[in-house]
C-alpha positions as CSV (number, residue, x, y, z in Angstrom):
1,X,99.2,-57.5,-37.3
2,X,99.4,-58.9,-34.0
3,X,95.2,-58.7,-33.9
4,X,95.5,-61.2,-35.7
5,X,96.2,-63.4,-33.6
6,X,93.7,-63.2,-31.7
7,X,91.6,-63.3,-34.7
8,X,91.1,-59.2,-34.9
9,X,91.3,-58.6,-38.9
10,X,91.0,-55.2,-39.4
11,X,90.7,-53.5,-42.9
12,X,90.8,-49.7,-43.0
13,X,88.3,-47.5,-45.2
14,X,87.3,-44.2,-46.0
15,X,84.2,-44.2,-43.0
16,X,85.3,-46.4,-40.3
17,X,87.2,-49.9,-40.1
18,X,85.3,-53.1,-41.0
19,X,85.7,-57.0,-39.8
20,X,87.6,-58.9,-42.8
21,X,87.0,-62.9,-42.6
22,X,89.8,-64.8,-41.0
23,X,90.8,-68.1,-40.4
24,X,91.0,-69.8,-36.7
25,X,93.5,-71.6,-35.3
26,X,92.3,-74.6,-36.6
27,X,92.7,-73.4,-40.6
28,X,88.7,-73.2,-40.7
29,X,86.7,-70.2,-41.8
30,X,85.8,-68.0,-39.2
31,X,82.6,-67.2,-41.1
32,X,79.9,-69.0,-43.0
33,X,79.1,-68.3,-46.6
34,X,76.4,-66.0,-45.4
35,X,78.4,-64.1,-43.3
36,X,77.8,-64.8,-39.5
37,X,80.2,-66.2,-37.2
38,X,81.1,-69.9,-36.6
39,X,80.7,-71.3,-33.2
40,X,83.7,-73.1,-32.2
41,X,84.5,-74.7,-29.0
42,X,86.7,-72.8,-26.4
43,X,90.2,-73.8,-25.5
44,X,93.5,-72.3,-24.0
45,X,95.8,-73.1,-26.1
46,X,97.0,-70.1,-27.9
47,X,100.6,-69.0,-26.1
48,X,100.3,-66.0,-23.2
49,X,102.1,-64.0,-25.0
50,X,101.2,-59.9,-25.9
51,X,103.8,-58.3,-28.7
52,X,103.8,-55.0,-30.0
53,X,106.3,-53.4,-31.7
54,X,106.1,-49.6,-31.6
55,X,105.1,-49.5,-35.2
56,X,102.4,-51.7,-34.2
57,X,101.0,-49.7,-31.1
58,X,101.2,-46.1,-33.4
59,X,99.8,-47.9,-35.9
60,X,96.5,-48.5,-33.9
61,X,96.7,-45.1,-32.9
62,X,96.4,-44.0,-36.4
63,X,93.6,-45.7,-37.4
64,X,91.8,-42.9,-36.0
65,X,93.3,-40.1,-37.6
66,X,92.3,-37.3,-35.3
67,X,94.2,-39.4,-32.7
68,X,97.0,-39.8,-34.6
69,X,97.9,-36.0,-34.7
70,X,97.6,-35.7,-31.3
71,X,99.4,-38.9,-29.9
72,X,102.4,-40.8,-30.1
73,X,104.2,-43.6,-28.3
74,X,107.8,-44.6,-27.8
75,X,109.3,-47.8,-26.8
76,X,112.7,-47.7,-25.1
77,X,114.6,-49.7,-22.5
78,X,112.4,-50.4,-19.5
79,X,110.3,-46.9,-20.8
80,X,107.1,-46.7,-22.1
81,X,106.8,-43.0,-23.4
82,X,103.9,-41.0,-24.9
83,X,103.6,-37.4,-26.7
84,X,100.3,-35.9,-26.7
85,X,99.0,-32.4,-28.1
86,X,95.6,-31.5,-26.4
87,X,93.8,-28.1,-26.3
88,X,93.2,-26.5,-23.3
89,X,89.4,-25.8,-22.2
90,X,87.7,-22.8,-23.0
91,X,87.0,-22.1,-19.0
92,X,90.0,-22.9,-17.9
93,X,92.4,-19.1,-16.7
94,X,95.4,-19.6,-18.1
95,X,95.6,-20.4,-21.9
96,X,92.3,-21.1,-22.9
97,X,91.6,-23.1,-26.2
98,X,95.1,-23.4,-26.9
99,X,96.9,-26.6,-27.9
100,X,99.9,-27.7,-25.9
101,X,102.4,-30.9,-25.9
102,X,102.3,-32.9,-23.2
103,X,105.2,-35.7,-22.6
104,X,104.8,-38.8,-20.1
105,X,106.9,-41.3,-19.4
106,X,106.0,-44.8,-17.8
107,X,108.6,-47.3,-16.7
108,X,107.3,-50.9,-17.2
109,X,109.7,-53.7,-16.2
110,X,109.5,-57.1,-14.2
111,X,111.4,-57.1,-11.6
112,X,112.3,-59.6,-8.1
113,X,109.6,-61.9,-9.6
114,X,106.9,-59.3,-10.2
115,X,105.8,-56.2,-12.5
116,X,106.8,-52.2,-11.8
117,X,105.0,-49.7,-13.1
118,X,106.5,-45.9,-12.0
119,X,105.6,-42.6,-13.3
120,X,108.6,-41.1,-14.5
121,X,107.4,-37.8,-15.5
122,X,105.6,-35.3,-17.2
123,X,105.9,-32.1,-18.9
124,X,104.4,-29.5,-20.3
125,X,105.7,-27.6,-23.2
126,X,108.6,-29.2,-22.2
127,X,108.9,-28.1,-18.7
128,X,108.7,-31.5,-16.4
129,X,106.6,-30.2,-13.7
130,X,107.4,-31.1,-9.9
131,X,106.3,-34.0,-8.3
132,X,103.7,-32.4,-6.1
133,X,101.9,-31.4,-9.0
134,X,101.5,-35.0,-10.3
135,X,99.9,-36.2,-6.8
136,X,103.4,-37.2,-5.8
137,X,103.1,-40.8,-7.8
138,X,106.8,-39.7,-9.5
139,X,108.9,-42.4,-9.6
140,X,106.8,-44.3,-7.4
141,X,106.1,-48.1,-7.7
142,X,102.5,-48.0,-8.3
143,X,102.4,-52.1,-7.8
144,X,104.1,-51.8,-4.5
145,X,102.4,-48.7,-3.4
146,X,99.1,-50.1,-4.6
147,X,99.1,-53.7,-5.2
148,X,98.2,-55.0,-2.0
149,X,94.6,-53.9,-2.1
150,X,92.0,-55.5,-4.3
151,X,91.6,-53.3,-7.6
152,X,93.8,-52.2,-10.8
153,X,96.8,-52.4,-9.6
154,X,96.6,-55.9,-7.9
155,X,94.8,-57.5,-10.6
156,X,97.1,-56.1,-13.1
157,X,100.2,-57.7,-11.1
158,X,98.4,-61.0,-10.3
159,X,97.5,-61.7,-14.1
160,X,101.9,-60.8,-15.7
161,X,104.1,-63.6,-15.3
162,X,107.1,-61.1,-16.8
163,X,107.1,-57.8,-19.1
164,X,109.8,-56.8,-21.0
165,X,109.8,-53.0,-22.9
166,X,112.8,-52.3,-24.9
167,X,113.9,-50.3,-28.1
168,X,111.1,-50.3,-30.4
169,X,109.2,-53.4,-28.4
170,X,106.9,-54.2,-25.8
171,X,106.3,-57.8,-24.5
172,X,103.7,-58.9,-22.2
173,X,103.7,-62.6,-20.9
174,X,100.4,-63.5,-18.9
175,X,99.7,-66.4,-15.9
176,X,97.8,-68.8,-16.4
């Protein structure tokens, strides 16, 4: 798993997930024969890389079972996309305590030198509803829109040297 890398072992049981011992970069035990962590000496060294395959990133998901009947992700060409069953609140007027699916989808590309990250839609119950009703972000570069302030948006442009989102793949590459 890619966790694993950055020394994340995860091993799944019946109550919740546990920390499995793992080795370092170095080939070393992470942990000492009594079972606490080993200090060890901080470097930079490990590649800027981030690679999930969809597998990967709906295998996460479904660690928490709950979660995994209600979400799923989809990796296409330049198209992050998510489906997502979630029940309506009790108080709300129209269709309350009812499940319904929700669809999103996220383009995530690098483009000219620097991220884009647009909204390409959501529906409901597969009706893709207008623009307006998504606070008019539809299609909208929120880097460009957005990045030129301090916050998310800035930060998260500032720190990705290239992305790269394809059939069944996502690839982050951070800056140093």
């Amino acid at each position: 798993m890619k966790l694993a890398r950055i020394g994340v072992h995860i091993e799944s049981t019946v109550k919740e997930p546990q920390v499995k011992s793992s080795a370092n970069s170095n080939g070393a035990e992470e942990f000492d024969s009594e079972g606490r962590l080993k200090p060890e000496k901080y470097n930079e060294d490990s590649p800027r890389e981030i690679i999930f395959t969809e597998r990967e990133l709906n295998g996460l998901i479904s660690r928490n079972s709950e979660l995994a009947k209600k979400v799923a992700i989809d990796l296409s060409d330049d198209l992050v996309s998510a489906k997502i069953l979630t029940k309506i609140p009790e108080d709300f007027p129209i269709m309350p305590g009812e499940t319904v699916r929700l669809r999103a989808g996220l383009e995530l590309l690098y483009e000219d030198g620097r991220p884009v990250v647009a909204l390409a839609g959501v529906s409901v119950m597969g009706v893709p509803l207008p623009n307006s009703w998504t606070g008019g972000i539809k299609n909208v570069d929120l880097i460009r829109e957005y990045g030129g302030r301090r916050g998310l948006w800035k930060s998260f442009a500032d720190g990705v040297d290239e992305i790269e989102v394809r059939e069944g793949l996502l690839r982050l590459k951070l800056k140093e």
